[in-house]
C-alpha positions in Angstrom: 171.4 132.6 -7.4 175.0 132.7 -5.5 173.4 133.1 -2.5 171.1 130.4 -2.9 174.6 127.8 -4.1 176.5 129.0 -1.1 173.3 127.4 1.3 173.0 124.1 -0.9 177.1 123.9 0.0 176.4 125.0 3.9 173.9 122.8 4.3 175.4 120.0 2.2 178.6 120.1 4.7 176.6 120.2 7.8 174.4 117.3 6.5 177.9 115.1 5.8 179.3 116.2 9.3 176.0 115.2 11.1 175.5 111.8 9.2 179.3 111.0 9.9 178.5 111.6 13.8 174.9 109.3 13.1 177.4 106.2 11.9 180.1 107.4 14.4 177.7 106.9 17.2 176.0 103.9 16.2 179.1 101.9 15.1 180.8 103.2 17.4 183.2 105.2 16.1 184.9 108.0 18.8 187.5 108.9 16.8 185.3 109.3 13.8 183.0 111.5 16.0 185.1 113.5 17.5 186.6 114.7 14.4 183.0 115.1 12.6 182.3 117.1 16.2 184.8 119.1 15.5 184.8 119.7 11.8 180.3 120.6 12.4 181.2 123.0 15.2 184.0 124.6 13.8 182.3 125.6 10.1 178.8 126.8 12.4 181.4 129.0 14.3 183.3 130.6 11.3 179.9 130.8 9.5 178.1 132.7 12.2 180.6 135.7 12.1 181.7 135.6 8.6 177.9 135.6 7.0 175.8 135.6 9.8 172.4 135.6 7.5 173.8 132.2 5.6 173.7 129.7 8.9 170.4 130.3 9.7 168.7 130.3 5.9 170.5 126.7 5.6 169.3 125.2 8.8 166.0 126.8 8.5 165.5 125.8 5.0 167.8 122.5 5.3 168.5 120.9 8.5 165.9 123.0 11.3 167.7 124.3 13.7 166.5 122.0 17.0 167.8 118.7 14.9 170.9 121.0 14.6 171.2 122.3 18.3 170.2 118.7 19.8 171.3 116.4 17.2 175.5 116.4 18.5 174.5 116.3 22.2 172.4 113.0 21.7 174.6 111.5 19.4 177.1 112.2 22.4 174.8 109.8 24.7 174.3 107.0 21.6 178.0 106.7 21.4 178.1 106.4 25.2 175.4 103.8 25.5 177.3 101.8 22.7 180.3 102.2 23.9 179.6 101.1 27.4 176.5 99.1 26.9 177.6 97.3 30.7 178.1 100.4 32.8 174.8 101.9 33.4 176.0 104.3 35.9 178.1 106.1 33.1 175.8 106.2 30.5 173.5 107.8 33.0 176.0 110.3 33.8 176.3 111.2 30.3 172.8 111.4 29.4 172.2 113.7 32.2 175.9 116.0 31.1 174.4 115.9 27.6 170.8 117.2 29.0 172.8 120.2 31.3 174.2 121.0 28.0 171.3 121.4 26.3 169.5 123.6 28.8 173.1 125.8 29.3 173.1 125.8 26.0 169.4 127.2 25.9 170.1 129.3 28.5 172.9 131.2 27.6 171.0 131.8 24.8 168.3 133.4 26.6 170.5 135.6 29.0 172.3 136.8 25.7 169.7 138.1 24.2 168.3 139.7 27.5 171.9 141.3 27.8 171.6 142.6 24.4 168.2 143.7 24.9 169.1 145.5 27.7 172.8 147.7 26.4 170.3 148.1 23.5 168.3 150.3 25.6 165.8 148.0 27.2 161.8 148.6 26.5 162.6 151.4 24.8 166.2 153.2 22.7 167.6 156.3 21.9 170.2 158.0 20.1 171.8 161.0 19.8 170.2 161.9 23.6 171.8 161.7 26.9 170.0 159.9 29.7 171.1 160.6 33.1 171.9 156.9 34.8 171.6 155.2 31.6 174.5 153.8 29.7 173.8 154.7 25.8 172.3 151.8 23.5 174.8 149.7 21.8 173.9 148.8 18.1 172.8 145.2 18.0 173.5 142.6 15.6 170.5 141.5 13.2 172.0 137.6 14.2 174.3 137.5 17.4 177.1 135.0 16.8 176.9 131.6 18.0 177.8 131.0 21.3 181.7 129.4 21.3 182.1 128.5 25.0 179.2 126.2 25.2 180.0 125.1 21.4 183.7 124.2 22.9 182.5 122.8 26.0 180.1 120.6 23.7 183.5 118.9 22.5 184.6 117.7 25.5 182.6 114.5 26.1 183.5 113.5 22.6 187.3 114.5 23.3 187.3 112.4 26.3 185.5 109.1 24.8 188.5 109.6 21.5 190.5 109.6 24.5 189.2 106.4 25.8 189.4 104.6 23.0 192.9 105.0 22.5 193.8 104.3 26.0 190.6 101.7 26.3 189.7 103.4 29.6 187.0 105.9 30.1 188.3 107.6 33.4 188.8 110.7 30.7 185.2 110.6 29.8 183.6 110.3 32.8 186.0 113.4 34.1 184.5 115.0 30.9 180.9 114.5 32.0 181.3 115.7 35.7 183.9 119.0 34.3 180.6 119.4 31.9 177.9 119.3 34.5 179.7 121.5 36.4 180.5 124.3 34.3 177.0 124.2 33.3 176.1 124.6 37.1 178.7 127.4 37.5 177.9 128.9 34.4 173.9 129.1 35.2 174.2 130.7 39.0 176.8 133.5 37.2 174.2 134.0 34.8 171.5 134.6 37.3 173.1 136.8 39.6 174.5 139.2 36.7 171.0 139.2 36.0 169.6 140.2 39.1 172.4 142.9 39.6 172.0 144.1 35.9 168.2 144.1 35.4 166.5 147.4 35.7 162.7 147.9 35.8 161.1 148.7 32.7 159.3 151.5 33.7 162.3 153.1 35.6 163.9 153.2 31.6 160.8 154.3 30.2 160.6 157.4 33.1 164.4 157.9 32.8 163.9 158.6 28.9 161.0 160.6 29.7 163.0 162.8 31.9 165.8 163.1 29.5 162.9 164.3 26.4 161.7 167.1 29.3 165.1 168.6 30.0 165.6 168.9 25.8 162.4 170.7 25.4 161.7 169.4 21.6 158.9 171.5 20.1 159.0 169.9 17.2 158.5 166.1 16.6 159.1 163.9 13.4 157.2 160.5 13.9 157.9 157.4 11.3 156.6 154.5 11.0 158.0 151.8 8.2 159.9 148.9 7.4 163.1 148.1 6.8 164.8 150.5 4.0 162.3 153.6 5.0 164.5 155.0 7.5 165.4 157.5 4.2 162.3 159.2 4.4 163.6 160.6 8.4 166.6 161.2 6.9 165.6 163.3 4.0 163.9 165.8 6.6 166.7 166.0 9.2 168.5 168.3 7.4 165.2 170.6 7.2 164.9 169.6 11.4 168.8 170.7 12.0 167.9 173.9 9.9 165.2 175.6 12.3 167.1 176.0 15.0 164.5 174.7 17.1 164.5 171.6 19.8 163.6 168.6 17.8 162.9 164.8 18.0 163.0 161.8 16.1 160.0 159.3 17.4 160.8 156.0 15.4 158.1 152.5 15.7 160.9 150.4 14.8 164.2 149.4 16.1 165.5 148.6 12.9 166.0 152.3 12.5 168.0 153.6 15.2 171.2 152.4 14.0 171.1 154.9 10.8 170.0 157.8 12.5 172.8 157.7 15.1 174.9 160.7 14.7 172.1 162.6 12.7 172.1 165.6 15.3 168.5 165.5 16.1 167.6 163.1 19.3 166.0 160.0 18.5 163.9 157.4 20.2 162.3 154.3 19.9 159.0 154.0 21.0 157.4 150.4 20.5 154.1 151.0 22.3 151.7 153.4 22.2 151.8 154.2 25.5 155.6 155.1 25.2 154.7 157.4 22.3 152.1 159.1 24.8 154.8 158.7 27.7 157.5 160.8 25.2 155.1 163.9 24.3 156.0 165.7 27.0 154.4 169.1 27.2 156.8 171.4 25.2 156.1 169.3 22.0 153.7 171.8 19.7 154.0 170.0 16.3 154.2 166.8 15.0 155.4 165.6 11.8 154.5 162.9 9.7 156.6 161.6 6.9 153.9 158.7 5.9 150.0 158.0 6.2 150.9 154.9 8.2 147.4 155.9 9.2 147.5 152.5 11.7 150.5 153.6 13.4 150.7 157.3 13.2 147.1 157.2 14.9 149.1 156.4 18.0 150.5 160.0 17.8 147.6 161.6 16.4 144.8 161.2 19.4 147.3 162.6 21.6 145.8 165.9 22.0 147.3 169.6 22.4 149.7 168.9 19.4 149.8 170.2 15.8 149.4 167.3 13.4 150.6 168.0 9.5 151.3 165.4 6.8 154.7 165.9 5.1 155.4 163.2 3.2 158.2 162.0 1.6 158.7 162.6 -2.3 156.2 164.4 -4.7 154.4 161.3 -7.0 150.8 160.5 -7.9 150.2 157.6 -5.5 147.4 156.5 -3.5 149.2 157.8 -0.2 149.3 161.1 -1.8 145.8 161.5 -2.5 144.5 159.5 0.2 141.4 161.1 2.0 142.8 160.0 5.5 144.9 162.8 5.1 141.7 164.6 6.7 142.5 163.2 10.1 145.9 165.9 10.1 145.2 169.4 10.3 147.3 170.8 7.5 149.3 168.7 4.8 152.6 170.4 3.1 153.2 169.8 -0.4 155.7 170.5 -3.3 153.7 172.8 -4.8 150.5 173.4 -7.2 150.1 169.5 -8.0 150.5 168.0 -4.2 147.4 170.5 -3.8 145.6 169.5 -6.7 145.4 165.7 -5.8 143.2 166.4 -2.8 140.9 168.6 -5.1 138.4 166.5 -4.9 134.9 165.6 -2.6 135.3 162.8 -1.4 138.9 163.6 0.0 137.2 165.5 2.6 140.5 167.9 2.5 139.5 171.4 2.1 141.8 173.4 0.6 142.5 176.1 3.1 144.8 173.0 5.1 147.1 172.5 2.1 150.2 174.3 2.2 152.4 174.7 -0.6 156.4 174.3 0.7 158.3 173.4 -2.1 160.1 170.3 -2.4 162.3 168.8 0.3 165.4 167.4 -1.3 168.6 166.3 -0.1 171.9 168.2 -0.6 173.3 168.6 -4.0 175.9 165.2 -4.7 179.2 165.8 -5.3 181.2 166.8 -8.7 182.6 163.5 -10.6 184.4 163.5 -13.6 181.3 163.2 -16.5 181.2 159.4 -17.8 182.4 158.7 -21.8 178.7 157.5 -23.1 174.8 159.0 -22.3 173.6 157.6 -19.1 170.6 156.0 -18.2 169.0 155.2 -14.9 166.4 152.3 -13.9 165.3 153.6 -10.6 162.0 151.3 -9.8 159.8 152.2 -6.7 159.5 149.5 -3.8 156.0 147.2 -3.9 154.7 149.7 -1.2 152.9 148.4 2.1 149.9 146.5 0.5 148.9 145.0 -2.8 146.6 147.2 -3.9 149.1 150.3 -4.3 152.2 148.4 -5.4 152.9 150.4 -8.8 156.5 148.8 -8.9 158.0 147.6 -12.5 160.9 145.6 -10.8 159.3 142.2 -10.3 156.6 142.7 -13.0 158.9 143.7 -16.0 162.1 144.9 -14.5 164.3 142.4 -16.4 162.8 142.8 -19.6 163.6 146.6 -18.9 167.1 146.3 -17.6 167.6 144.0 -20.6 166.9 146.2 -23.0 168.6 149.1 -21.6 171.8 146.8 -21.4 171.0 145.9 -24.9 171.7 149.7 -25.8 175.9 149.9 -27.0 175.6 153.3 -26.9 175.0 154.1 -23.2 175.6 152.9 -19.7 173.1 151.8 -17.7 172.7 152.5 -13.2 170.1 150.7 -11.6 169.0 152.3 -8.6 166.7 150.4 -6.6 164.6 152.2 -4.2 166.0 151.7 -0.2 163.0 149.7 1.0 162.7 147.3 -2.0 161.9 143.3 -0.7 161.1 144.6 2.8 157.3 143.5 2.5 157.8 140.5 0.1 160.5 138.6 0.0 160.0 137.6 -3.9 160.8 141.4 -4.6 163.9 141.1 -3.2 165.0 138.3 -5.0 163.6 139.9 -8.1 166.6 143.1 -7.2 169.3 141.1 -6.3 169.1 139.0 -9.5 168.9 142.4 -11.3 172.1 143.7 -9.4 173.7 140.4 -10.4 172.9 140.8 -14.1 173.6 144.4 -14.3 177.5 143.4 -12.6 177.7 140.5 -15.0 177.3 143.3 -17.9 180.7 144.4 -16.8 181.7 148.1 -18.2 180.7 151.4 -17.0 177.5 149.6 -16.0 176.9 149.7 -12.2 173.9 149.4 -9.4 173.8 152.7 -7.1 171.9 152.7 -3.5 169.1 154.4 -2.9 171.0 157.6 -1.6 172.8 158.4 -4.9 169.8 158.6 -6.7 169.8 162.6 -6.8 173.3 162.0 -8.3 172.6 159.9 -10.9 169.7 161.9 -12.1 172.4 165.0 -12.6 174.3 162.9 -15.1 171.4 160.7 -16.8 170.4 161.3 -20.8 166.9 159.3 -19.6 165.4 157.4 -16.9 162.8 154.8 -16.2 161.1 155.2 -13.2 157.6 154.1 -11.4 154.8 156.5 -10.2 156.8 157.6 -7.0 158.7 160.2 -6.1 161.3 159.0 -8.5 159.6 160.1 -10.9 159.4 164.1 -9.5 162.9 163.6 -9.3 163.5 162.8 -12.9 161.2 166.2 -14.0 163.6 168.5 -11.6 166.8 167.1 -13.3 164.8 167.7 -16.9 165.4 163.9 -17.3 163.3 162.6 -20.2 161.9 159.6 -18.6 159.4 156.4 -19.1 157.7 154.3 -16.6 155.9 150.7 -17.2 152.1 151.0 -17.6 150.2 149.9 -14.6 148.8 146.1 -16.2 145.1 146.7 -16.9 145.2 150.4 -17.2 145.3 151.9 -20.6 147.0 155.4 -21.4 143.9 157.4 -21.3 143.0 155.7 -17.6 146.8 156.1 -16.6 146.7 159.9 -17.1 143.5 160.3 -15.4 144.3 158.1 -12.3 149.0 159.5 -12.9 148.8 162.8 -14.3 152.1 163.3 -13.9 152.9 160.5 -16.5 151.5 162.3 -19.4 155.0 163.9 -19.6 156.8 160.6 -20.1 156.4 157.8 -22.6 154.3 154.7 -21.3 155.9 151.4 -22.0 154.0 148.4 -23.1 156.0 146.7 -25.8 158.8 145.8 -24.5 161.6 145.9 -25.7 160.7 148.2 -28.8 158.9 151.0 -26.5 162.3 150.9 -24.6 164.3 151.8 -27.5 162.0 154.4 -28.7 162.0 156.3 -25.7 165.5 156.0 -25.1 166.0 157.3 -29.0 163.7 160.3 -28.5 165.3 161.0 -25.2 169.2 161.2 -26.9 167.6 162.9 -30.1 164.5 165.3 -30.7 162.7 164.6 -27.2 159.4 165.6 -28.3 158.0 165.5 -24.6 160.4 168.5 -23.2 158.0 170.7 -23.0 155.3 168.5 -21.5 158.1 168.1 -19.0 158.6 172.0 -18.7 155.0 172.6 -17.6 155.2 170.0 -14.8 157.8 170.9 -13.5 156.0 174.3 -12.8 153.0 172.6 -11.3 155.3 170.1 -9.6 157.2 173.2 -7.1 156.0 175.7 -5.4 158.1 179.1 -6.3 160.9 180.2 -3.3 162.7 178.8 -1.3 162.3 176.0 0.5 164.1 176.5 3.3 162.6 179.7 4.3 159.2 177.9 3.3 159.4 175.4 5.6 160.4 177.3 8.5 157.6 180.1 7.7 155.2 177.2 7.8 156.8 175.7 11.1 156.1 179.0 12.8 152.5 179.6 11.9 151.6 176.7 13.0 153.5 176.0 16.4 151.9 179.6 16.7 148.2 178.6 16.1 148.7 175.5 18.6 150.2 178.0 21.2 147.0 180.2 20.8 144.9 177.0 21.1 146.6 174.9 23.5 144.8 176.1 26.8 141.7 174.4 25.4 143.1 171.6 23.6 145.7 170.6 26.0 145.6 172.0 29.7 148.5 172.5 31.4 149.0 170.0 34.8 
């Protein structure tokens, strides 16, 4: 709701600063216009680098950008036409500044971004890996800052026809125009020659990369594919990568990731195409991991042959993804334990059982010691809506304020909301949905709060009870011994919801809300008649051991098996 206040007043401003320079122009006014000039580009300029995000949601939404870009530019020509309606000659010369402008304007914009494109790495980025003639990738910003030299230099027909009017001659405006045109001029032939003397050829990056991925050998390779917010399923197996003392790398679909895996001590690259991701397995690689069935993308990876393929997911839960029969396509999956292997006990899975693995679950490190709140704590940690409609199990846009509500209702305990990292990054109403949640949990004041994503392991260790969604969350929940509840799926009833989510027969289903709220939470802080329920998953949730040595055992056998079969699969050049 603040957000959407803060563009009604952005846009509102810009709208009075643009009609001013409409009457200014057609009166004329130069005075008037010059000020309005000002007081338009001034508020775009503090705008774009104090909240980048809110400039373009108003224009977009209120003005559209192109009025916005070439609305001051021919408002400049109007006021010149009006002001010299007898000196064709000037008018001409403005129209043509004004025009110079735009295109500098446009083409500034265009040699920024290919700047920024190119210190970002170019076709293709890395982190964490050092490329031999290559500068390394600068971060880029979601929404570069508007350009201020050519929003400046836009000011300075304006400036010169205030001028004018004061002295009632126009020598300052027509010096104005010619300064303009030739800056522009100037400005465009820099342009081009840094260009030509910073532009690279693509393939010359993409070989260069290549090169660099040889000379670290990596025999292991982690490939993710996800939106925006999923970058936490890499980075809850790094620590697991870092730990086998192995050469590793990090193949990531989408830019959007790089930026939070900088620094993570395993080498990282982007790889848009599927050609690059082909390009990138160089012939050390022996395994590849894949934290999700992006089935789409990960097939990219997959028909590249000579490598390993196992399915590792990310999180122990009853959804489709972890059931799915494409999982056939890998040649082993790793689980938790005796429940990841039961899911694919089944037919038509087409997963035999010999290629399940049972590693235990992959967790991240243990949060720190805080001093222990004053009342019971209770967490709300909803799953995202997933990557299609037909295996969103998320409460948080169906029935997550009528939840939160009623756990704020509760005077007895404090409430964290803990949203899951990708939430909103498929639809856009989801996100809303959180943030208005966030905003009513901080309007509750007290000891209640909204955690990220990442302390979710944390507030588990403190919580009394938990409502969560059939996703990993709700493994989580059983590891702590968290008595827990999760919304029923809408048209499922209980009988079809622990046939289709066994794992929810341990927690109480909520339906009538907000009485099945309070009942839960009341057994939770009292007898909790479902511990033992929760006791018994948790033994079929984990396999027994540890991880750690798990993982790596599994690591082994099966770089070994590829080793044995690589002569056939994969000859050597």
């Amino acid at each position: 709701m603040m957000r959407r206040m803060r563009r009604l007043v952005v846009t509102a401003a810009l709208g009075l600063a643009y009609l001013l320079l409409l009457i200014a122009a057609v009166v004329p006014l130069p005075i008037l216009f010059f000020i309005a000039a000002v007081g338009a580009v001034a508020l775009e300029q503090v705008l774009s680098r104090r909240a980048p995000y809110l400039l373009p949601e108003a224009l977009s939404t209120g003005l559209d950008i192109r009025f916005r870009v070439l609305s001051l530019d021919v408002l400049t020509a109007v006021l010149a036409a009006n002001l010299l309606p007898d000196r064709g000659a000037a008018v001409a010369l403005a129209i043509v500044a004004v025009l110079l402008l735009a295109a500098g304007r446009d083409a500034a914009g265009i040699f920024a971004r290919r700047l920024q494109w190119r210190r970002a790495g170019g076709p293709v980025s890395w982190r964490n890996l050092d490329v031999p003639g290559l500068p390394a990738p600068r971060p880029t910003r979601p929404v570069p800052p508007l350009d201020l030299p050519f929003s400046l230099l836009g000011l300075l027909i304006p400036l010169g026809y205030a001028i004018g009017s004061v002295t009632d001659r126009y020598t300052a405006a027509i010096i104005a125009q010619w300064v303009s045109i030739a800056v522009v001029v100037v400005f465009l032939a820099a342009r081009f020659v840094q260009y030509l003397v910073l532009n690279r050829p693509d393939e010359a990056v993409r070989e260069a990369v290549r090169a660099a991925i040889e000379q670290h050998a990596p025999e292991v390779v982690l490939h993710h594919a996800g939106r925006a917010g999923t970058v936490e399923q890499v980075l809850l197996w790094v620590p697991a990568l870092r730990a086998l003392e192995r050469p590793c790398l990090v193949v990531v679909r989408e830019a959007s990731h790089l930026d939070a895996l900088t620094g993570c001590g395993v080498p990282v690259v982007w790889s848009p195409r599927s050609q690059d991701v082909e390009l990138f397995m160089v012939a050390s690689v022996d395994l590849a991991l894949y934290p999700s069935n992006s089935t789409n993308i990960n097939n990219h990876l997959l028909r590249v042959p000579g490598i390993y393929d196992v399915l590792v997911g990310h999180g122990d839960s009853d959804e489709p993804e972890s059931r799915s029969p494409l999982a056939r396509m890998y040649d082993e999956v790793w689980v938790a334990g005796p429940a990841g292997r039961a899911r694919y006990a089944y037919p038509v899975s087409g997963v035999p059982d010999a290629k399940v693995k049972e590693i235990g679950p992959i967790r991240p490190p243990a949060p720190p010691e805080r001093p222990a709140p004053t009342k019971p704590t209770v967490v709300y940690a909803p799953t995202w809506e997933n990557v299609v409609d037909a295996v969103d199990l998320s409460s948080l846009a169906r029935q997550g304020h009528r939840i939160l509500e009623a756990l704020l209702a509760r005077q007895d305990v404090r409430t964290i909301f803990v949203p899951a990292a990708p939430t909103g990054a498929r639809v856009p109403a989801v996100h809303v949905a959180m943030l208005e949640l966030r905003a009513r949990v901080a309007a509750a004041g007290a000891e209640h709060a909204t955690w990220p994503a990442a302390r979710l392991q944390e507030a588990l260790s403190i919580a009394s009870f938990a409502v969560v969604d059939v996703a990993p969350e709700l493994a989580e929940a059983v590891r702590h011994d968290v008595p827990f509840a999760l919304a029923a799926v809408p048209g499922m009833d209980d009988a079809a919801m622990a046939a289709e989510f066994p794992t929810t027969a341990a927690g109480a289903l909520l339906r009538d809300l907000p009485a099945d709220v309070f009942a839960a939470l009341d057994d939770a802080l009292g007898e909790d008649v479902r511990a033992g329920a929760r006791l018994e998953l948790g033994r079929r949730l984990d396999a027994t051991g540890d991880f750690a040595a798990r993982f790596r055992s599994a690591v082994d056998e099966a770089i070994a098996v590829q080793r044995r079969r690589r002569a056939f699969a994969r000859p050597s050049a």
